[in-house]
Jmol script that loads the backbone (N, CA, C; Angstrom):
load data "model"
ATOM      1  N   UNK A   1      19.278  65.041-138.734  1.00  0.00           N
ATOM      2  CA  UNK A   1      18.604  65.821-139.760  1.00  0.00           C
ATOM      3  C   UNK A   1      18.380  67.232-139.216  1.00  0.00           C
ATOM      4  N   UNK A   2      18.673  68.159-140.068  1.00  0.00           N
ATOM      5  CA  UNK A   2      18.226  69.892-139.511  1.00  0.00           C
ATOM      6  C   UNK A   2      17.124  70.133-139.918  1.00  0.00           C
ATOM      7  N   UNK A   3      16.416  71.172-139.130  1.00  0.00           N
ATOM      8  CA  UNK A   3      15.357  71.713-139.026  1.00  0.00           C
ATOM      9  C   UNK A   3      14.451  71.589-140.813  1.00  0.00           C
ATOM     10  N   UNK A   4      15.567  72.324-141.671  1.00  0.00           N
ATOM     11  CA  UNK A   4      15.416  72.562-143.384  1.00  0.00           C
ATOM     12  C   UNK A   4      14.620  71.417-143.792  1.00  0.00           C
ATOM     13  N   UNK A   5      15.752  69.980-143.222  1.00  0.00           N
ATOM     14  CA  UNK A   5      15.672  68.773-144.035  1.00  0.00           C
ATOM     15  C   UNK A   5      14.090  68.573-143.485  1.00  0.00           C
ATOM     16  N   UNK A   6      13.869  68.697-141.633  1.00  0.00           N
ATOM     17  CA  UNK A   6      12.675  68.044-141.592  1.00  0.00           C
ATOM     18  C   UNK A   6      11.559  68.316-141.666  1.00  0.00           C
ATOM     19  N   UNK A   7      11.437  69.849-142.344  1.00  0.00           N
ATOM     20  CA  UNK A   7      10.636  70.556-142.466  1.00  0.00           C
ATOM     21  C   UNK A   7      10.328  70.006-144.115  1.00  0.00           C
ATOM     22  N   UNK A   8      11.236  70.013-145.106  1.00  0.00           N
ATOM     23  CA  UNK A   8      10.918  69.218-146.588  1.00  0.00           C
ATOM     24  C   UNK A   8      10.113  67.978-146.379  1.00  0.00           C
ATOM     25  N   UNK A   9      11.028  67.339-145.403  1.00  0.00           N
ATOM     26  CA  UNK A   9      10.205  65.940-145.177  1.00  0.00           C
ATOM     27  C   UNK A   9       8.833  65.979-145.172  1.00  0.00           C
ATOM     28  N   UNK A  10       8.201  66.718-143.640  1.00  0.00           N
ATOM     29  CA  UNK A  10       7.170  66.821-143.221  1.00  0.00           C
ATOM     30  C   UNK A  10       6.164  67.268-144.450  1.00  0.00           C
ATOM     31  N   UNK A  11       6.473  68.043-145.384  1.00  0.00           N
ATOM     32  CA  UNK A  11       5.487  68.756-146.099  1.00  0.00           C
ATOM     33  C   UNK A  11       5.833  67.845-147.442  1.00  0.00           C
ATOM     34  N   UNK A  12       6.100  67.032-147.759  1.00  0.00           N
ATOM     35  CA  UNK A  12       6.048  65.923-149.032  1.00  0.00           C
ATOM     36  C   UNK A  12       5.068  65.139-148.699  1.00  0.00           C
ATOM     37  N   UNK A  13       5.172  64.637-147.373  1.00  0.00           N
ATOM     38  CA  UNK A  13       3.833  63.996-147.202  1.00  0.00           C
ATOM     39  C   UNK A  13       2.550  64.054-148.166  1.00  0.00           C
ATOM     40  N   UNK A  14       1.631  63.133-147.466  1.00  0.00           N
ATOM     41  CA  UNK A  14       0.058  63.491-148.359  1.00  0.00           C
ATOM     42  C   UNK A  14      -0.537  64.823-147.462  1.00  0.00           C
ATOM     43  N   UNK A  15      -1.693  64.892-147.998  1.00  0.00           N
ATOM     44  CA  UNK A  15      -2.450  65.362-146.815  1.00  0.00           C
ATOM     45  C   UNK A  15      -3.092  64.646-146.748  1.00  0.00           C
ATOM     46  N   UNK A  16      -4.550  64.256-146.828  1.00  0.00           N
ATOM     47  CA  UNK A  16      -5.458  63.237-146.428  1.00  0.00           C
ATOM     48  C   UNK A  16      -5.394  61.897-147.123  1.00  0.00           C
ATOM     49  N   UNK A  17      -5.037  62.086-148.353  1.00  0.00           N
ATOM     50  CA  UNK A  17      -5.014  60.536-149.352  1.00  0.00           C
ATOM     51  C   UNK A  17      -3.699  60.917-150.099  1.00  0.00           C
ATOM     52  N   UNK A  18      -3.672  59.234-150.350  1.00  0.00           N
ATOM     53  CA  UNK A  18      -2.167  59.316-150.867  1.00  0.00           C
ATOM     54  C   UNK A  18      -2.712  59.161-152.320  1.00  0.00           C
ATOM     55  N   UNK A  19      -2.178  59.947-153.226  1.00  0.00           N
ATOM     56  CA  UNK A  19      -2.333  59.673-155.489  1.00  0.00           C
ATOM     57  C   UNK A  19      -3.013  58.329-155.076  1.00  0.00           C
ATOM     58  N   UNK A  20      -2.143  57.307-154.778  1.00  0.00           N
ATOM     59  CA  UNK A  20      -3.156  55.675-155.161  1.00  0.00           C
ATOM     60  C   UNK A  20      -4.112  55.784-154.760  1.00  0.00           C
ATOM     61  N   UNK A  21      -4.654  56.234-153.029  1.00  0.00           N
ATOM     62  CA  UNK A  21      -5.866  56.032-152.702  1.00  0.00           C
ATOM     63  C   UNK A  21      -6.719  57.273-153.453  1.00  0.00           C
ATOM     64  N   UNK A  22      -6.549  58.520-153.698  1.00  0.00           N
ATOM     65  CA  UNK A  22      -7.371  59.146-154.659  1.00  0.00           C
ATOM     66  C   UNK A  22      -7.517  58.725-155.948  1.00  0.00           C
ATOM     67  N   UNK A  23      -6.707  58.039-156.077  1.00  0.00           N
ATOM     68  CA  UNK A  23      -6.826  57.101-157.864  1.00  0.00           C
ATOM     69  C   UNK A  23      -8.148  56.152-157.528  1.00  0.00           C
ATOM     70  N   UNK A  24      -7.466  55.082-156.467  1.00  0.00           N
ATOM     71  CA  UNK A  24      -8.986  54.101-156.227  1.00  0.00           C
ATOM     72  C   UNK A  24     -10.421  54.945-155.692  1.00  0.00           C
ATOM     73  N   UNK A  25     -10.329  55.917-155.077  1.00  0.00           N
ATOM     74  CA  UNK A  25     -11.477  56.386-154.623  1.00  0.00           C
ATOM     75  C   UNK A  25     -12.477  57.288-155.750  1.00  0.00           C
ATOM     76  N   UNK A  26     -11.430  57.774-156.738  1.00  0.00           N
ATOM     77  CA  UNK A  26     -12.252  57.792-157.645  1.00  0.00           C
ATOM     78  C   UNK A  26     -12.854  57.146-159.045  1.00  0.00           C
ATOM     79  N   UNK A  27     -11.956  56.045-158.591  1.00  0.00           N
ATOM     80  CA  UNK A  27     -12.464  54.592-159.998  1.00  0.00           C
ATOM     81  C   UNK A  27     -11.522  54.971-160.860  1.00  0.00           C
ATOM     82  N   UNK A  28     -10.444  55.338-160.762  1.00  0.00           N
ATOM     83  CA  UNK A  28      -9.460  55.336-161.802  1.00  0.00           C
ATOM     84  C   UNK A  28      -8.452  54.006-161.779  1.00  0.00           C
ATOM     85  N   UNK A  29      -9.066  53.299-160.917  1.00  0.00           N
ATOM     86  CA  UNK A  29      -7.639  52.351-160.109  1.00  0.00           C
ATOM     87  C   UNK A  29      -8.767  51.115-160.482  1.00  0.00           C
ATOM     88  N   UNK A  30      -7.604  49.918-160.979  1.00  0.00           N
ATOM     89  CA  UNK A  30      -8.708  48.789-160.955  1.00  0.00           C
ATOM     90  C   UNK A  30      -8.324  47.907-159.730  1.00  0.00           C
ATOM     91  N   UNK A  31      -9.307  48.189-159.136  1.00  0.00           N
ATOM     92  CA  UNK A  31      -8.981  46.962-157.717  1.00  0.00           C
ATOM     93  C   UNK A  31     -10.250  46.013-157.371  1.00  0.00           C
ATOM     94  N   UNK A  32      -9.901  45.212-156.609  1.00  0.00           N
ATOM     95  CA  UNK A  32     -11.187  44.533-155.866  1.00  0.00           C
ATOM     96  C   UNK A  32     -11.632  45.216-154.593  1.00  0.00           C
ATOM     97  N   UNK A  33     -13.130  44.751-154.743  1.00  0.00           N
ATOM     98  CA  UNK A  33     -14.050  45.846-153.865  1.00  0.00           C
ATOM     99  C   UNK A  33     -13.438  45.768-152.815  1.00  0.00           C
ATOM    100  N   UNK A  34     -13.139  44.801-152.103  1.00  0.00           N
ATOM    101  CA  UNK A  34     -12.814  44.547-150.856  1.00  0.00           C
ATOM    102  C   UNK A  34     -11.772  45.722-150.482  1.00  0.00           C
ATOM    103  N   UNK A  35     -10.338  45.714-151.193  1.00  0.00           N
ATOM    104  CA  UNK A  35      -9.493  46.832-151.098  1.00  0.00           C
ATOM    105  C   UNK A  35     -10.229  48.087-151.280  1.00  0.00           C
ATOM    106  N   UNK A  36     -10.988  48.360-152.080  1.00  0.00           N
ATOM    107  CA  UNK A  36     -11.574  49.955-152.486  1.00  0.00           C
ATOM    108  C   UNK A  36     -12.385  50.261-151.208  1.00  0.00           C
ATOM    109  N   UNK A  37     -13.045  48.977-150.664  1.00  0.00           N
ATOM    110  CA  UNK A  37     -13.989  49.163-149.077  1.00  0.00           C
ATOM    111  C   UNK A  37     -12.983  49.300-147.796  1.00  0.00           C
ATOM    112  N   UNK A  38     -11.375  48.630-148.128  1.00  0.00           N
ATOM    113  CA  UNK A  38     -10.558  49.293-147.005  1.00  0.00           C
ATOM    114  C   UNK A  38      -9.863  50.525-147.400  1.00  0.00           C
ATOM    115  N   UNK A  39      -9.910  50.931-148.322  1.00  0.00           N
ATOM    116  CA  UNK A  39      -9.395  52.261-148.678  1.00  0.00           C
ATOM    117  C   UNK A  39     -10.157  53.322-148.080  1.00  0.00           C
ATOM    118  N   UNK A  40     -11.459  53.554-148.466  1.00  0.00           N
ATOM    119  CA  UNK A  40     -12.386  54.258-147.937  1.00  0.00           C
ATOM    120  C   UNK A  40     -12.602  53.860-146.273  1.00  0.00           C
ATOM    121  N   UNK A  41     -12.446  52.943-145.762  1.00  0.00           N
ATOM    122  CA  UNK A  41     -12.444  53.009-143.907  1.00  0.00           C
ATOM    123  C   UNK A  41     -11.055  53.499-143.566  1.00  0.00           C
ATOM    124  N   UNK A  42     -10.705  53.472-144.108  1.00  0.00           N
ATOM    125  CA  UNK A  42      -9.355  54.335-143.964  1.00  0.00           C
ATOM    126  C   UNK A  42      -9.431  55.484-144.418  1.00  0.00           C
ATOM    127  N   UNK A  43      -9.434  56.019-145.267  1.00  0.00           N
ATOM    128  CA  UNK A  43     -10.168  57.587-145.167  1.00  0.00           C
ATOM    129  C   UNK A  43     -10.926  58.357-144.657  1.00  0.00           C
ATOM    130  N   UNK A  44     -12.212  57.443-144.055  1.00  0.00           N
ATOM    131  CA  UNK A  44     -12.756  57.710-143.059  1.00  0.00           C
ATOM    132  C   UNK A  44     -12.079  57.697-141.565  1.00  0.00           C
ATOM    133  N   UNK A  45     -11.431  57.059-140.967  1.00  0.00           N
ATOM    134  CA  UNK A  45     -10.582  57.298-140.179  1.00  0.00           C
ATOM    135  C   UNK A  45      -9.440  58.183-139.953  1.00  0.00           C
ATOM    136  N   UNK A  46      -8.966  58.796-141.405  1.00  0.00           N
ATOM    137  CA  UNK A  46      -8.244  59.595-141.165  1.00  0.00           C
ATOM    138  C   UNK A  46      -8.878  61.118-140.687  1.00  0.00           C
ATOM    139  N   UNK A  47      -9.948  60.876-141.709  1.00  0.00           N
ATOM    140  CA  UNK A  47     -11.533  61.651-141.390  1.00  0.00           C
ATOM    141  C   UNK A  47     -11.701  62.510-139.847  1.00  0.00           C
ATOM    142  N   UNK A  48     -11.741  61.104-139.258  1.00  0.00           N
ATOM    143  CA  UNK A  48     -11.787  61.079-137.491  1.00  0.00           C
ATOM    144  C   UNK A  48     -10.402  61.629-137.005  1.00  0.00           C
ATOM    145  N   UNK A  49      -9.747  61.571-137.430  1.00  0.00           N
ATOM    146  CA  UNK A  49      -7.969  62.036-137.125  1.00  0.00           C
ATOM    147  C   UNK A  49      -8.215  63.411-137.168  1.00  0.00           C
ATOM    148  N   UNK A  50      -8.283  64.135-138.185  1.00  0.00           N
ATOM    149  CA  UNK A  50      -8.327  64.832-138.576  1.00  0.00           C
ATOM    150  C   UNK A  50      -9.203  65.996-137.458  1.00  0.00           C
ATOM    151  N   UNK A  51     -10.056  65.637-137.148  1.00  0.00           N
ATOM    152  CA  UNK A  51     -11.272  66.579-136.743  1.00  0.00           C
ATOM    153  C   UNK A  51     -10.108  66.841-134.865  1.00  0.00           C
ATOM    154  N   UNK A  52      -9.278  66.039-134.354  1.00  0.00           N
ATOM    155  CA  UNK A  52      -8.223  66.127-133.486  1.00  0.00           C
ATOM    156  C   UNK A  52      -7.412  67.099-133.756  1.00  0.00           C
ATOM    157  N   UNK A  53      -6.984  66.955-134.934  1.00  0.00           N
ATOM    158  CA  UNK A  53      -5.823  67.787-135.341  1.00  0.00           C
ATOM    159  C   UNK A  53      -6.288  69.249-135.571  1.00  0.00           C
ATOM    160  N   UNK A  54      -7.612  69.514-135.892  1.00  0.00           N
ATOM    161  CA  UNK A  54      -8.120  70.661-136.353  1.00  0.00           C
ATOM    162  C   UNK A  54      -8.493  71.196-134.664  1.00  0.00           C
ATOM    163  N   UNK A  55      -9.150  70.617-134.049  1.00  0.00           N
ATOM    164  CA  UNK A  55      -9.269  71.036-133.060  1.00  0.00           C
ATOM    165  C   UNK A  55      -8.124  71.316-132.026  1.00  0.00           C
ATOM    166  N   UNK A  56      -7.066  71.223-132.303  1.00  0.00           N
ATOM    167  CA  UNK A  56      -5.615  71.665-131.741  1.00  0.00           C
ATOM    168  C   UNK A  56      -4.949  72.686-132.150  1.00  0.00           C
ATOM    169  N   UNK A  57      -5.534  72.849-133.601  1.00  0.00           N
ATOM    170  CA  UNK A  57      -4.832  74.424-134.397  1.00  0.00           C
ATOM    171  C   UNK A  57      -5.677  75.154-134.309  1.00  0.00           C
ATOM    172  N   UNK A  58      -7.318  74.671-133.957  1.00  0.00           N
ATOM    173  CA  UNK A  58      -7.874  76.338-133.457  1.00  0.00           C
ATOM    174  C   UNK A  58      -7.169  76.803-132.468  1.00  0.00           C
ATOM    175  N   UNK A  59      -7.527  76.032-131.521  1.00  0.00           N
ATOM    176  CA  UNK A  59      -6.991  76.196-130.119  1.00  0.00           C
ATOM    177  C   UNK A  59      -5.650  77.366-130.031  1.00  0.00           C
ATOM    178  N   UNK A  60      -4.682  76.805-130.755  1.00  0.00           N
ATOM    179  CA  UNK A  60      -3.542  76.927-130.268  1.00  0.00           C
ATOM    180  C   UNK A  60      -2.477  77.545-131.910  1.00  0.00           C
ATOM    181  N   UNK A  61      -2.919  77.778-133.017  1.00  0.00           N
ATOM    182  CA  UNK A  61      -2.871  78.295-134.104  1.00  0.00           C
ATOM    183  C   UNK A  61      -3.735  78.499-134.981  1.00  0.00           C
ATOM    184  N   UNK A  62      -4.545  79.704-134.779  1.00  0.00           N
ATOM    185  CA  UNK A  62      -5.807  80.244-135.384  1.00  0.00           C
ATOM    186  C   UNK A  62      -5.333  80.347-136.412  1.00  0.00           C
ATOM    187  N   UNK A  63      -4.255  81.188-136.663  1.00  0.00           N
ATOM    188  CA  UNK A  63      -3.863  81.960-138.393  1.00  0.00           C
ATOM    189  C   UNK A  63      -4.198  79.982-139.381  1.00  0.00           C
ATOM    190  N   UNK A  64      -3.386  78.961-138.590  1.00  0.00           N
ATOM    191  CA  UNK A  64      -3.501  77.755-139.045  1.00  0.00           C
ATOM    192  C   UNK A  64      -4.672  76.996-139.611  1.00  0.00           C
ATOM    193  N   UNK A  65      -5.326  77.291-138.774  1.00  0.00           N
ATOM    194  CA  UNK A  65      -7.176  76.894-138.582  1.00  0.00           C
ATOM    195  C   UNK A  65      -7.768  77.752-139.894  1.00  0.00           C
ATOM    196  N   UNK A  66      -7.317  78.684-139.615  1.00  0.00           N
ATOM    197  CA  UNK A  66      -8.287  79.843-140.819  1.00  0.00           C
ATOM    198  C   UNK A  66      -7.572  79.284-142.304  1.00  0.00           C
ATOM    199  N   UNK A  67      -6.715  79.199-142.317  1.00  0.00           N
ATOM    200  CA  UNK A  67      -6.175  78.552-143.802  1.00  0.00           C
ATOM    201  C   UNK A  67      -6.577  76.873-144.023  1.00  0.00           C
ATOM    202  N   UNK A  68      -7.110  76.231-142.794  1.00  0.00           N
ATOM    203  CA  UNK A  68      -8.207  74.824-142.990  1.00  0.00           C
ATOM    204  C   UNK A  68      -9.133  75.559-143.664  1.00  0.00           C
ATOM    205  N   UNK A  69      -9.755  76.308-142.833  1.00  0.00           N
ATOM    206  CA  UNK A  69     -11.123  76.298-142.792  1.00  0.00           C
ATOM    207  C   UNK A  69     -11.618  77.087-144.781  1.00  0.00           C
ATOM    208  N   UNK A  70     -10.760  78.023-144.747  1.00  0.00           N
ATOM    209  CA  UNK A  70     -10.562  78.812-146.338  1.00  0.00           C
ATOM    210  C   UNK A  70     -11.005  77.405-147.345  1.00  0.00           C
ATOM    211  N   UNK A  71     -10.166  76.486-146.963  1.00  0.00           N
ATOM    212  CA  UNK A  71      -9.374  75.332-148.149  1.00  0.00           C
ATOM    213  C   UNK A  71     -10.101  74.584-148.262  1.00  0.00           C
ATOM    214  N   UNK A  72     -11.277  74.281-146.937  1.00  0.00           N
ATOM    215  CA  UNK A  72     -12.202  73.410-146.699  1.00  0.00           C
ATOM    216  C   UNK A  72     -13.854  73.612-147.282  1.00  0.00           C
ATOM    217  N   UNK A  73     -13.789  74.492-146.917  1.00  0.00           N
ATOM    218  CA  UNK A  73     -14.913  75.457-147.044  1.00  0.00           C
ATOM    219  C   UNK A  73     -15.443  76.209-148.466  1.00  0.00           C
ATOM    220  N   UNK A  74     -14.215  76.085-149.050  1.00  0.00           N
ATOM    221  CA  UNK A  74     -14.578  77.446-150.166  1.00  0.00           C
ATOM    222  C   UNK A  74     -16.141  77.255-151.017  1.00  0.00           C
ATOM    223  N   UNK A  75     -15.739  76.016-151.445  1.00  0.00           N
ATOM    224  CA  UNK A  75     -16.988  75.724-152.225  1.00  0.00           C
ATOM    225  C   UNK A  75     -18.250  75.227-151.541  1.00  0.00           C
ATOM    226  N   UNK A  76     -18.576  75.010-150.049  1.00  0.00           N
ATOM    227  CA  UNK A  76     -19.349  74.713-149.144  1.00  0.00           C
ATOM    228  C   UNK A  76     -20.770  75.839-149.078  1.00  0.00           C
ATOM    229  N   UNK A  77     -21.694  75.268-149.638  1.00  0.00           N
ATOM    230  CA  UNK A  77     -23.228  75.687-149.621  1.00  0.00           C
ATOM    231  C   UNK A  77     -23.809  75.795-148.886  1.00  0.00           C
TER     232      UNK A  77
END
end "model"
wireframe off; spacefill off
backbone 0.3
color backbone group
């Protein structure tokens, strides 16, 4: 695969939740609790992932970090 292809790849991805799990997390999805309670520990874990990954693009790609932090933040009180 070239650079093009794995660069499309990479950015189709989700970012934090995938449509289904934002469907169940916001009650649009009919499931049993049990699944909707592993959906959300799993979001929360990605949660925890996440705070790794952010702390690697300050570090080491600020311009990167500052377009988190914009996206994260905007509406933050």
């Amino acid at each position: 695969m070239n650079d093009a292809a794995e660069a499309d790849v990479m950015s189709s991805g989700r970012a934090l939740l995938t449509d289904r799990e934002r469907d169940i997390l916001a009650g649009d999805a009919n499931v049993k609790d049990n699944y909707r309670y592993k959906v959300e520990s799993t979001a929360r874990q990605r949660v925890r992932d996440l705070k790794k990954d952010v702390d690697v693009l300050r570090e080491n790609y600020p311009e990167i970090f500052k377009e988190i932090e914009r996206a994260v933040c905007e509406n933050v009180e």
